[in-house]
C-alpha positions as CSV (number, residue, x, y, z in Angstrom):
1,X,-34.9,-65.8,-16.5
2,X,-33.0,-65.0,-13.5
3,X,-29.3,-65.9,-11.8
4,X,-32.0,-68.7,-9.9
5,X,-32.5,-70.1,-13.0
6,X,-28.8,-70.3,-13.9
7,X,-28.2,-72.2,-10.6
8,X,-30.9,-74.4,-10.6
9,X,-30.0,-75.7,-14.7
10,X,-26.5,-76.3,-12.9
11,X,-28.6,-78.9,-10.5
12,X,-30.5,-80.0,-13.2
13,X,-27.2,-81.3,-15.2
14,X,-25.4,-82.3,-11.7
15,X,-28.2,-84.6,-11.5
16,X,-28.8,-86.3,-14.9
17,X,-25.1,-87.1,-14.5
18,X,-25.4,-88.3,-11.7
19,X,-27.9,-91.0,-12.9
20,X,-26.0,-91.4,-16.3
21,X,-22.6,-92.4,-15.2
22,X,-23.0,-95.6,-13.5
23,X,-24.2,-97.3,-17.2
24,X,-21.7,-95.9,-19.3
25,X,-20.1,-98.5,-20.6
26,X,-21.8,-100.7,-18.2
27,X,-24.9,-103.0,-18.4
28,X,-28.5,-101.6,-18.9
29,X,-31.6,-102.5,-20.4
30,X,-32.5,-100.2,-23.8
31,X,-35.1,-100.9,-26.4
32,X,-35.9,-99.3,-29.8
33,X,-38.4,-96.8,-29.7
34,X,-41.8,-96.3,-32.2
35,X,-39.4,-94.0,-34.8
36,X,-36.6,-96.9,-34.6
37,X,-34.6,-94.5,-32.2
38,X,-32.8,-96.6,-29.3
39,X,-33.1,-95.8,-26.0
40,X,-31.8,-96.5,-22.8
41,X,-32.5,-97.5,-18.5
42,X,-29.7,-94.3,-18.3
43,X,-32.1,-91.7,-20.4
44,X,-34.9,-92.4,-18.7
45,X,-32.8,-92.1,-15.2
46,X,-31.4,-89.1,-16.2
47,X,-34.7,-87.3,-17.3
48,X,-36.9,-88.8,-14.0
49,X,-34.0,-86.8,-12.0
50,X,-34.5,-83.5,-13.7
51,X,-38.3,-83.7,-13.3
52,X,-38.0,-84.7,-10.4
53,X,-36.5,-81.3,-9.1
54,X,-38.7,-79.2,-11.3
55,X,-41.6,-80.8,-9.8
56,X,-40.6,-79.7,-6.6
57,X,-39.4,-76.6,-7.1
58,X,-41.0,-75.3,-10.4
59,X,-44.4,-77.1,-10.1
60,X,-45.8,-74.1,-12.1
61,X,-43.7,-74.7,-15.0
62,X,-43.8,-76.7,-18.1
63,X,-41.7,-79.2,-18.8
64,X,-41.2,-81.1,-22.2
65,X,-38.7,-84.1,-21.8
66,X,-38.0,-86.6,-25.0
67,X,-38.6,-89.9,-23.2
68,X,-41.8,-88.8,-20.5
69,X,-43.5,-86.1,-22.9
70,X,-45.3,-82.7,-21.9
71,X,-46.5,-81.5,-18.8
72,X,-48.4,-78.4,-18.8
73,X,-47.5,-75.7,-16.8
74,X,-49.4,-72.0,-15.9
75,X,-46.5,-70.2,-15.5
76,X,-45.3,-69.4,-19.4
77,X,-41.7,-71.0,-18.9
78,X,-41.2,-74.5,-20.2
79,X,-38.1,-76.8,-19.8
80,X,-37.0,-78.8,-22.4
81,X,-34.9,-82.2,-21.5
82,X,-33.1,-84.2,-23.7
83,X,-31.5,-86.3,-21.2
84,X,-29.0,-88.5,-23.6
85,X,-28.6,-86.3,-26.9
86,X,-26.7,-88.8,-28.5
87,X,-28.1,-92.1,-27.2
88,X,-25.9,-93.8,-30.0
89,X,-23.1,-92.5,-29.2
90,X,-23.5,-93.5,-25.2
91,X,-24.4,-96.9,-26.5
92,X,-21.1,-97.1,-28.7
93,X,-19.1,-95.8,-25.5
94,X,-18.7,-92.4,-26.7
95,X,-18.6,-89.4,-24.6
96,X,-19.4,-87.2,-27.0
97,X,-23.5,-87.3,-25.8
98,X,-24.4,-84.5,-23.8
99,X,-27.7,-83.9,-21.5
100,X,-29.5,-80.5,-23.1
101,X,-32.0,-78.6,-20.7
102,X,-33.4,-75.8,-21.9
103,X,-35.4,-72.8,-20.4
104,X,-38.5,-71.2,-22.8
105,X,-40.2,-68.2,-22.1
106,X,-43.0,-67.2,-24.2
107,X,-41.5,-69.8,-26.6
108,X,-38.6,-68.3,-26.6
109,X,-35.0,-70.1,-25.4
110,X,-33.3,-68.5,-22.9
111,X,-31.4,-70.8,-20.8
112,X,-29.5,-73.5,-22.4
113,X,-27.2,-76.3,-21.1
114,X,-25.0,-78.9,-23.0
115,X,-23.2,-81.0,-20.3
116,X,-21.1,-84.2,-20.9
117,X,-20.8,-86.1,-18.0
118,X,-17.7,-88.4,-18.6
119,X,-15.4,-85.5,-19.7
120,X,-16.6,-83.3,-17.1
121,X,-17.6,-80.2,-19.4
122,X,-20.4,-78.1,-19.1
123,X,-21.5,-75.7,-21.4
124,X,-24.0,-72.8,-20.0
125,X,-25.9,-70.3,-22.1
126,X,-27.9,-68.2,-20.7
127,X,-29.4,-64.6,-22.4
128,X,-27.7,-61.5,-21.5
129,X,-24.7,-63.6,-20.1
130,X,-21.5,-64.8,-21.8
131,X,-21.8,-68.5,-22.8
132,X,-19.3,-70.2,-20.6
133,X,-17.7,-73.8,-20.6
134,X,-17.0,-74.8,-16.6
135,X,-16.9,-71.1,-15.5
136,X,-15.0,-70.0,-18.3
137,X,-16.2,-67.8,-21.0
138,X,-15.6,-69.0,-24.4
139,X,-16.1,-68.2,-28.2
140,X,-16.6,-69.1,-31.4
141,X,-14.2,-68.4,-34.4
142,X,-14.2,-65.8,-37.1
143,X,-13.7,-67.9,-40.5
144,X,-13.0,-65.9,-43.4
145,X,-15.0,-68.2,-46.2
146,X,-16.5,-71.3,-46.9
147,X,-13.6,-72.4,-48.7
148,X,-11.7,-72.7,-44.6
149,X,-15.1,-73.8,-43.1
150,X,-14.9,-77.0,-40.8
151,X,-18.4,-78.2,-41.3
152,X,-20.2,-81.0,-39.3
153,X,-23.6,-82.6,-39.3
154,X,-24.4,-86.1,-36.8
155,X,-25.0,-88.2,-40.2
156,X,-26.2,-88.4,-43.6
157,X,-28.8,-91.1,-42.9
158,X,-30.5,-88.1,-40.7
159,X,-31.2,-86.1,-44.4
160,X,-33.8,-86.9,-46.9
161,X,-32.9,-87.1,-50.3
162,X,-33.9,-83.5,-51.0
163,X,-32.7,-81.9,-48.0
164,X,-28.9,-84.2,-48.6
165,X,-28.7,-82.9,-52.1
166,X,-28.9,-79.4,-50.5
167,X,-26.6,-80.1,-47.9
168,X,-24.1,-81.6,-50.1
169,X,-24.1,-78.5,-52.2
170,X,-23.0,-76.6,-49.4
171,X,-20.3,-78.8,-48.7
172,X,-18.4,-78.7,-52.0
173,X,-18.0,-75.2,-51.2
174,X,-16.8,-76.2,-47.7
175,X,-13.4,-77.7,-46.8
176,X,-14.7,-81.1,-47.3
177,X,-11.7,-83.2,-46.1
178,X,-12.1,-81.7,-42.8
179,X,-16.0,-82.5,-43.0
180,X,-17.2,-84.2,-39.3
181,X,-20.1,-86.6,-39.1
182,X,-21.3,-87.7,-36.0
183,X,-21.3,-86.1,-32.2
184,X,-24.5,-84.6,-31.5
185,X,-24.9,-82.1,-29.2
186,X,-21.0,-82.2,-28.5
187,X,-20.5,-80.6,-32.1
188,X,-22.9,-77.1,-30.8
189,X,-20.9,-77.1,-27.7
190,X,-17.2,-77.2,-29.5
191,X,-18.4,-74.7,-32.2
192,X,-19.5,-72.7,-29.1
193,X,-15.3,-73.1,-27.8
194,X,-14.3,-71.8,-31.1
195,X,-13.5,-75.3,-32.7
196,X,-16.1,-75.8,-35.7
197,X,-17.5,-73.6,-38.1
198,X,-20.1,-74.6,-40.2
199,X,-23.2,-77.1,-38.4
200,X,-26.2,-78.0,-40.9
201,X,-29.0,-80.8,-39.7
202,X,-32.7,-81.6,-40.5
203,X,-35.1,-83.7,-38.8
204,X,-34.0,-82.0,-34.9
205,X,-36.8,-81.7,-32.7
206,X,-37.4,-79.0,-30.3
207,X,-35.5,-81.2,-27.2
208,X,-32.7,-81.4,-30.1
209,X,-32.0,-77.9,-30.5
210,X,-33.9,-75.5,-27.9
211,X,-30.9,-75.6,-25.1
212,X,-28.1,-75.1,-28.2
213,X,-29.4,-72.1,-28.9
214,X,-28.1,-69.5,-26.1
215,X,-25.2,-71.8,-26.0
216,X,-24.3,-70.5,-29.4
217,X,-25.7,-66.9,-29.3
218,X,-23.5,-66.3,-26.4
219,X,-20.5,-67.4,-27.5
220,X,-21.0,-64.9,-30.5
221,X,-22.6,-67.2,-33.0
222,X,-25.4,-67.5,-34.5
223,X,-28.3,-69.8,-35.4
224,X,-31.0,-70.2,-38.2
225,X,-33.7,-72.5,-39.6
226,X,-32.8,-73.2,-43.6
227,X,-34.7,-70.3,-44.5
228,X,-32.7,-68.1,-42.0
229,X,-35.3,-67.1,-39.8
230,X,-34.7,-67.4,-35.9
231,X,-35.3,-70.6,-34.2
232,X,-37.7,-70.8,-31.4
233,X,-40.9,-73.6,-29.9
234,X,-42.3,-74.1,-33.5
235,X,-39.3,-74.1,-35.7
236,X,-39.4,-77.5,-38.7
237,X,-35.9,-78.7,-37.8
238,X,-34.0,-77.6,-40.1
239,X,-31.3,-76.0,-38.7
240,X,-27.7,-74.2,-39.1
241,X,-25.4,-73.1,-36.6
242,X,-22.4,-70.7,-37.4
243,X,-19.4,-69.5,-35.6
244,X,-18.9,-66.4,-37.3
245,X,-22.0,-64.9,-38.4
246,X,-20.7,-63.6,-41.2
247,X,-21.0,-66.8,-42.8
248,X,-24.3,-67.0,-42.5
249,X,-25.2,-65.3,-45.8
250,X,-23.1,-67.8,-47.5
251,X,-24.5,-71.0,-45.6
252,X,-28.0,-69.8,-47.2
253,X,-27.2,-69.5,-50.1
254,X,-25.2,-72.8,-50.8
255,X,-28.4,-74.7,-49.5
256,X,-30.2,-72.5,-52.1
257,X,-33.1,-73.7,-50.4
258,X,-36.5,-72.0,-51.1
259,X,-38.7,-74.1,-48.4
């Protein structure tokens, strides 16, 4: 990964805006998808723009996108796109979506992007660098126990029955009046700026999670599969993010989960 990479992920998200905004809360055709998922004329615009540029100027690479699948590449980088994280939420008129490209090396994330194009914020990630939101560096929040935790998750019809009993275990011990369902992608990116503690989700796929994770590692936070082991290409799904590490420990074992 190099300062190339960082300005050509920039492009990437310039792009997929580009192509987004003219449907937001607009007209366009969308459809429900084999797993019931929705999606839209502006995902598939906004992904057919990123490949588009990596074709051209990465034709080595891999890329992974959720609505054209896998390409295979020589070169042992692979981008991930999720062009609308959040399609719901674009459908519903909600800018809280956000495009995620990721960079993987080796199968590794190093490069990670959550941009929303309506507000105009753009969180970069990138390994060895602070996380920044439009140029700015940012940072998460030290919280001092579970008890003051802000904890979010996109929704409970996104757990199965085992995995909710687990995650409502966690938050009894959690401030739950300040609980947050719903936001995606936008929840990573505002626990990147310092704003939410706590994030717990099953069920993510790679596109879901890869570009979060340098977001949140370089604003000083860290995150885990259920288990607590690092998250990388073959990771379940199951996933936690924390602001202040320290809280880690504690996540674990409120899940008490022994996978």
């Amino acid at each position: 990964m190099t300062p190339a990479d960082i300005l050509l992920v920039n492009r990437l998200a310039d792009a997929a805006g580009q192509a987004i905004q003219p449907f937001f809360r607009s007209t366009y055709l969308h459809e429900t998808k084999t797993d019931a998922s929705p999606v839209t004329e502006a995902d598939r615009a906004a992904e057919s723009a990123i490949r588009r540029i990596l074709d051209a100027e990465c034709p080595r690479d891999g890329i992974l996108g959720e609505e054209f699948g896998e390409k295979a590449g020589t070169s042992g980088r692979r981008w991930i796109i999720d062009p609308i994280d959040g399609t719901v939420s674009f459908m519903a008129g909600r800018p809280i979506f956000g495009t995620l490209i990721a960079l993987l090396e080796d199968d590794w994330p190093v490069l990670g992007v959550i941009d929303q194009c309506i507000n105009g914020e753009r969180w970069v990630g990138a390994a060895g660098y602070p996380t920044t939101l439009n140029g700015a560096p940012v940072q998460t929040r030290s919280c001092r126990g579970l008890a003051d935790a802000t904890l979010a998750t996109s929704g409970p019809q996104y757990f199965s029955q085992h995995d909710g009993d687990h995650f409502m275990a966690l938050a009894a011990q959690t401030a739950h009046k300040k609980m947050l369902f719903g936001g995606d992608c936008y929840n990573y990116a505002l626990l990147a700026s310092g704003h939410i503690d706590i994030i717990v989700e099953a069920g993510l796929k790679l596109h879901d999670f890869a570009a979060l994770i340098p977001v949140i590692t370089g604003a000083g936070g860290m995150m885990s599969d259920w288990s607590g082991e690092p998250l990388h290409g073959a990771s379940d799904g199951h996933v936690i993010a924390v602001g202040d590490p320290a809280r880690l420990d504690d996540v674990l074992e409120a899940l008490a989960c022994h996978h």
